[in-house]
N, C-alpha and C positions, 0 to 999 in steps of 0.2 A: 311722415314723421311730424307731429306737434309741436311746434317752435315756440309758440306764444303761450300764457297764461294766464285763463280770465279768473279773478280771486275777488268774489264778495265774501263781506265781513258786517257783523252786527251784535247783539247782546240782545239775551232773554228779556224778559218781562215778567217780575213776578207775578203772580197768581194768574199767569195764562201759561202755564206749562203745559197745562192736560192738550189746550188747542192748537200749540204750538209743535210737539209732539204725532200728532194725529195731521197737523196741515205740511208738515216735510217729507212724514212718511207715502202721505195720500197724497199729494198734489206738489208739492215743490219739484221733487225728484224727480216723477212722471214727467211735469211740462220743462224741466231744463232738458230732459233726456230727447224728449219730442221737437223741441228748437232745434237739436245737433250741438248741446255744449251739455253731455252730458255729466256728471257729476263724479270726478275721478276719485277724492280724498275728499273729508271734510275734519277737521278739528277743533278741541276747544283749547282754550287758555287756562291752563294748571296755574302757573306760576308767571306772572307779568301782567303788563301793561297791555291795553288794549281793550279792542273788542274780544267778547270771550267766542265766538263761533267766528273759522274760517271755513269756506269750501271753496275749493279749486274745481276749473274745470280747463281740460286743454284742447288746443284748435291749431289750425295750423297756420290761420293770418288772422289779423286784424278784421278783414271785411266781413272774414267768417261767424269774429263774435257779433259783430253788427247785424248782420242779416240774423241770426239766431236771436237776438233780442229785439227785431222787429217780427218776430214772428208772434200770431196776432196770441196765441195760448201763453206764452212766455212773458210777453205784458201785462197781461192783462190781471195770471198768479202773482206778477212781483209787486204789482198796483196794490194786491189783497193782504201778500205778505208784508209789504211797509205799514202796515196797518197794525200787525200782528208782532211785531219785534222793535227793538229801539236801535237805532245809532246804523242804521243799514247803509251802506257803501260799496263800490265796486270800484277795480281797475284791473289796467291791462301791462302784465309783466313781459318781458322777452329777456335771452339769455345773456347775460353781464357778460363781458373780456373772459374773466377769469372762471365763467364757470365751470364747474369741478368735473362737471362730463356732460353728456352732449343731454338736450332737456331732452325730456321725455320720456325718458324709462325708469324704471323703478320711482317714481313721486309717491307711488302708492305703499313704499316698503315701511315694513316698521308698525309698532301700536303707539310709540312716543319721538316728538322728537324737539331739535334745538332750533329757534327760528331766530336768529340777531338780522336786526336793521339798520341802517344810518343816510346821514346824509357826506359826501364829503366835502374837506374843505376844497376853498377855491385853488387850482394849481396844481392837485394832488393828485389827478384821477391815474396820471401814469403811473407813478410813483404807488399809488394805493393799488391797482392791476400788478405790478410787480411783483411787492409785496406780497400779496395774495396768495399766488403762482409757487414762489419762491419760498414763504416761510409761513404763511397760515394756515393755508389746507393742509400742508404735511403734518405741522404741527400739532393742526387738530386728530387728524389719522393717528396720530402716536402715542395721544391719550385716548385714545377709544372712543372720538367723533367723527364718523365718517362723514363730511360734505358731500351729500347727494346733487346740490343743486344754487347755480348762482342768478341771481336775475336782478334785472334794472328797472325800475319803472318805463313807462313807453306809455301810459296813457290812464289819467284819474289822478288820484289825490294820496300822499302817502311817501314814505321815507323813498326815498333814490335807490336803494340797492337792499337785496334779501340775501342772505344765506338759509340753506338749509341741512339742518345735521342729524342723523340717526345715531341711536344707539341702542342695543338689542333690549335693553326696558330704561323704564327710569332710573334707575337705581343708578345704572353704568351711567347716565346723562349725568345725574347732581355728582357721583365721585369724579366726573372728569369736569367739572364746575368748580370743586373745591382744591383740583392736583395744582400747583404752583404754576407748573407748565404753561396751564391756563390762563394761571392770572395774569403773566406776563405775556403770553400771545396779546391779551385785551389794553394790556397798557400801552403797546407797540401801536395797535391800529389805532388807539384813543389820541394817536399826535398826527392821525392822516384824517380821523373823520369826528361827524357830531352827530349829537342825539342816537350812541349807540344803545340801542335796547337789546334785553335777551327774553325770549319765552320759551317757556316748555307748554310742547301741546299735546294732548291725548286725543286717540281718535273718537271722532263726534259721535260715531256708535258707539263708546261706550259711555258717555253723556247719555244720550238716548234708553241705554239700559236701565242705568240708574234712575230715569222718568219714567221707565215703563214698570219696574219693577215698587216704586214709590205708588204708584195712582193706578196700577193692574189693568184690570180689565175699563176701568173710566176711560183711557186712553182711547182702546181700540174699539168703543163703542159709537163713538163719535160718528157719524156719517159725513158725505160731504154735505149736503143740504144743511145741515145743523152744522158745520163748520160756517157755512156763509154766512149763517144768520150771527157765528160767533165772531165772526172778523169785521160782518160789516162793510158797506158802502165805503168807495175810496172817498178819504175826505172827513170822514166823521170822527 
């Protein structure tokens, strides 16, 4: 069972869609899958802050994601893809006190979902696990945000703590954003922590479609050989 989770994050580039496109579908996927950190979820940023692409991948330790990213084909594509994308970033999650259920199963449910981050204050962390447990998750359950999943940082750069929430499209996400219920769940945690953010994310396939369906057949023409030549030596 997968305990841990490795989440790179990054933002497009304009007027490199077509290659960007063509180097996920071709090469990204393949060599994460061939390390052993295959590619469970990936999502964009609808609504929020942030990088606009996450993809998740799950492992079951820490060493595992290590060895997987020394593997020499997984190098050597991420070498090509820092090249091809902006703001690229990775860390390594494990599962918070309070998470909502045991990680690993279902990460992949859902076409939309709710992603809030924070850091907390100092002193809080019982008190904010309590909390949690006792009147957030339920609360969210009760307007129609299920909490699939809680996690802590444990290694890289990035808020201390994740939530993550489904709901069966958007539509059900933004009316349980604007229920009252809500807003005071957010007022409650807003005195336990800082730099609360909220995103709504769509899945990255469907990003994807909307580039395949804008630039058609340009996309899947590309080969790898003319991908290389589009990406270019690490460095340039």
């Amino acid at each position: 069972m997968a305990q841990i989770k490795f989440v790179q994050t990054w933002d497009t580039v304009a007027g490199r869609k077509q290659e960007y496109a063509a180097f996920i579908t071709g090469e990204f996927l393949p060599a994460m899958k061939a390390s052993g950190l295959e590619v469970d979820s990936g999502w964009y940023t609808l609504l929020g802050g942030g990088p606009h692409i996450m993809v998740e991948s799950l492992a079951g330790s820490l060493s595992q994601v290590e060895g997987a990213l020394r593997h020499p084909g997984a190098g050597e594509m991420l070498n090509r893809f820092t090249n091809l994308v902006a703001g690229y970033s990775s860390c390594v999650l494990a599962p918070a006190a309070w998470g909502a259920r045991e990680p690993g199963k279902r990460d992949s449910e859902g076409g939309a979902r709710l992603l809030q981050s924070w850091d907390v204050l100092p002193g809080d962390h019982g008190t904010l696990d309590r909390f949690m447990e006792e009147e957030y998750l339920p609360g969210m359950a009760r307007i129609g945000l299920e909490a699939i999943s809680g996690w802590r940082l444990a290694l890289g750069t990035g808020p201390q703590f994740l939530l993550e929430a489904t709901a069966k499209d958007l539509s059900s996400i933004f009316n349980a954003m604007s229920d009252d219920r809500y807003l005071r769940l957010i007022l409650k945690i807003k005195e336990l922590v800082t730099r609360l953010e909220n995103r709504v994310l769509v899945r990255h396939e469907s990003f994807l479609d909307v580039l395949y369906t804008l630039y058609g057949r340009a996309i899947r023409a590309v080969s790898p050989d003319a991908m290389y030549s589009m990406v270019g030596p690490v460095g340039e």
